[in-house]
C-alpha positions, 0 to 999 in steps of 0.5 A: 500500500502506497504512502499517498493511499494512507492519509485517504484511508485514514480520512475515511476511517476518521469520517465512518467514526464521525459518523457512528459518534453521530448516531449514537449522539442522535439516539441519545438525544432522541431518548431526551428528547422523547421525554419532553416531547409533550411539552414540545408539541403544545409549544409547537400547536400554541399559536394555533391555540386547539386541538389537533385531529388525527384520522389514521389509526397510528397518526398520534404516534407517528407524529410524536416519534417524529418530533421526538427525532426532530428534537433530538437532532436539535438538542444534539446539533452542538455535538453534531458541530464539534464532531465536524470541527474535529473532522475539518479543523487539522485540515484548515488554516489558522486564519480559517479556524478564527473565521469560523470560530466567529461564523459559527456562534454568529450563525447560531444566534441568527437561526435562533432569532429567526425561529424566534420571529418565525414562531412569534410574528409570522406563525401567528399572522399565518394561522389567524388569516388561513385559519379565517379565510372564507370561513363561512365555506370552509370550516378549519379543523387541521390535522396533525400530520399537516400542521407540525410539518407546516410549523417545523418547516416554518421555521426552519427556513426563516432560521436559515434565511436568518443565518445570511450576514454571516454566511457573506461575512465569512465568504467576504473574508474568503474574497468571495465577494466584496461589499461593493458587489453586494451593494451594486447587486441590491436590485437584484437581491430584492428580486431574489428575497421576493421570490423566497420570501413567496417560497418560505410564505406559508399564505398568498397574501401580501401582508404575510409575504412583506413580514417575510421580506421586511427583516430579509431586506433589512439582512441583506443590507446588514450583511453589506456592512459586515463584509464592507467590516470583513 
C-alpha cells in the first residue's frame, strides 16, 4: 500500500467514526428528547391555540416519534458541530479556524432569532388569516400530520434565511465577494428575497409575504456592512 493511499484511508476511517459518534449522539438525544416531547408539541400547536385531529389509526404516534427525532437532532446539533470541527479543523488554516470560530456562534444566534420571529410574528399572522379565510365555506379543523410539518418547516427556513450576514461575512473574508458587489447587486437581491420570501410564505397574501421580506431586506443590507467590516 502506497504512502499517498494512507492519509485517504485514514480520512475515511476518521469520517465512518464521525459518523457512528453521530448516531449514537442522535439516539441519545432522541431518548431526551422523547421525554419532553409533550411539552414540545403544545409549544409547537400554541399559536394555533386547539386541538389537533388525527384520522389514521397510528397518526398520534407517528407524529410524536417524529418530533421526538426532530428534537433530538436539535438538542444534539452542538455535538453534531464539534464532531465536524474535529473532522475539518487539522485540515484548515489558522486564519480559517478564527473565521469560523466567529461564523459559527454568529450563525447560531441568527437561526435562533429567526425561529424566534418565525414562531412569534409570522406563525401567528399565518394561522389567524388561513385559519379565517372564507370561513363561512370552509370550516378549519387541521390535522396533525399537516400542521407540525407546516410549523417545523416554518421555521426552519426563516432560521436559515436568518443565518445570511454571516454566511457573506465569512465568504467576504474568503474574497468571495466584496461589499461593493453586494451593494451594486441590491436590485437584484430584492428580486431574489421576493421570490423566497413567496417560497418560505406559508399564505398568498401580501401582508404575510412583506413580514417575510421586511427583516430579509433589512439582512441583506446588514450583511453589506459586515463584509464592507470583513
Amino acid at each position: 500500500m502506497s504512502d499517498k493511499t494512507m492519509p485517504l484511508l485514514e480520512h475515511l476511517v476518521e469520517l465512518r467514526n464521525v459518523l457512528i459518534k453521530s448516531v449514537f449522539a442522535l439516539l441519545i438525544g432522541t431518548v431526551i428528547a422523547a421525554i419532553f416531547t409533550p411539552q414540545i408539541l403544545q409549544f409547537l400547536i400554541a399559536p394555533y391555540g386547539a386541538t389537533l385531529q388525527t384520522i389514521d389509526p397510528t397518526e398520534n404516534i407517528s407524529i410524536y416519534l417524529r418530533v421526538s427525532i426532530m428534537s433530538g437532532a436539535v438538542i444534539t446539533m452542538p455535538v453534531f458541530v464539534y464532531l465536524l470541527w474535529s473532522f475539518i479543523a487539522p485540515g484548515l488554516e489558522k486564519k480559517e479556524k478564527r473565521y469560523v470560530r466567529l461564523v459559527v456562534p454568529g450563525a447560531t444566534i441568527l437561526f435562533l432569532i429567526g425561529v424566534a420571529f418565525a414562531w412569534g410574528i409570522m406563525l401567528p399572522a399565518a394561522i389567524s388569516f388561513l385559519s379565517t379565510f372564507q370561513a363561512e365555506i370552509f370550516k378549519s379543523d387541521w390535522r396533525a400530520d399537516a400542521y407540525i410539518p407546516f410549523v417545523t418547516s416554518l421555521m426552519f427556513w426563516i432560521g436559515v434565511s436568518f443565518e445570511t450576514p454571516m454566511i457573506v461575512f465569512f465568504l467576504a473574508k474568503l474574497h468571495v465577494v466584496t461589499a461593493r458587489q453586494l451593494l451594486q447587486g441590491w436590485r437584484y437581491a430584492i428580486v431574489v428575497i421576493a421570490v423566497l420570501a413567496a417560497m418560505i410564505t406559508p399564505t398568498v397574501d401580501p401582508f404575510n409575504m412583506a413580514l417575510v421580506m421586511a427583516p430579509l431586506i433589512l439582512l441583506y443590507f446588514f450583511s453589506v456592512l459586515l463584509a464592507k467590516l470583513a
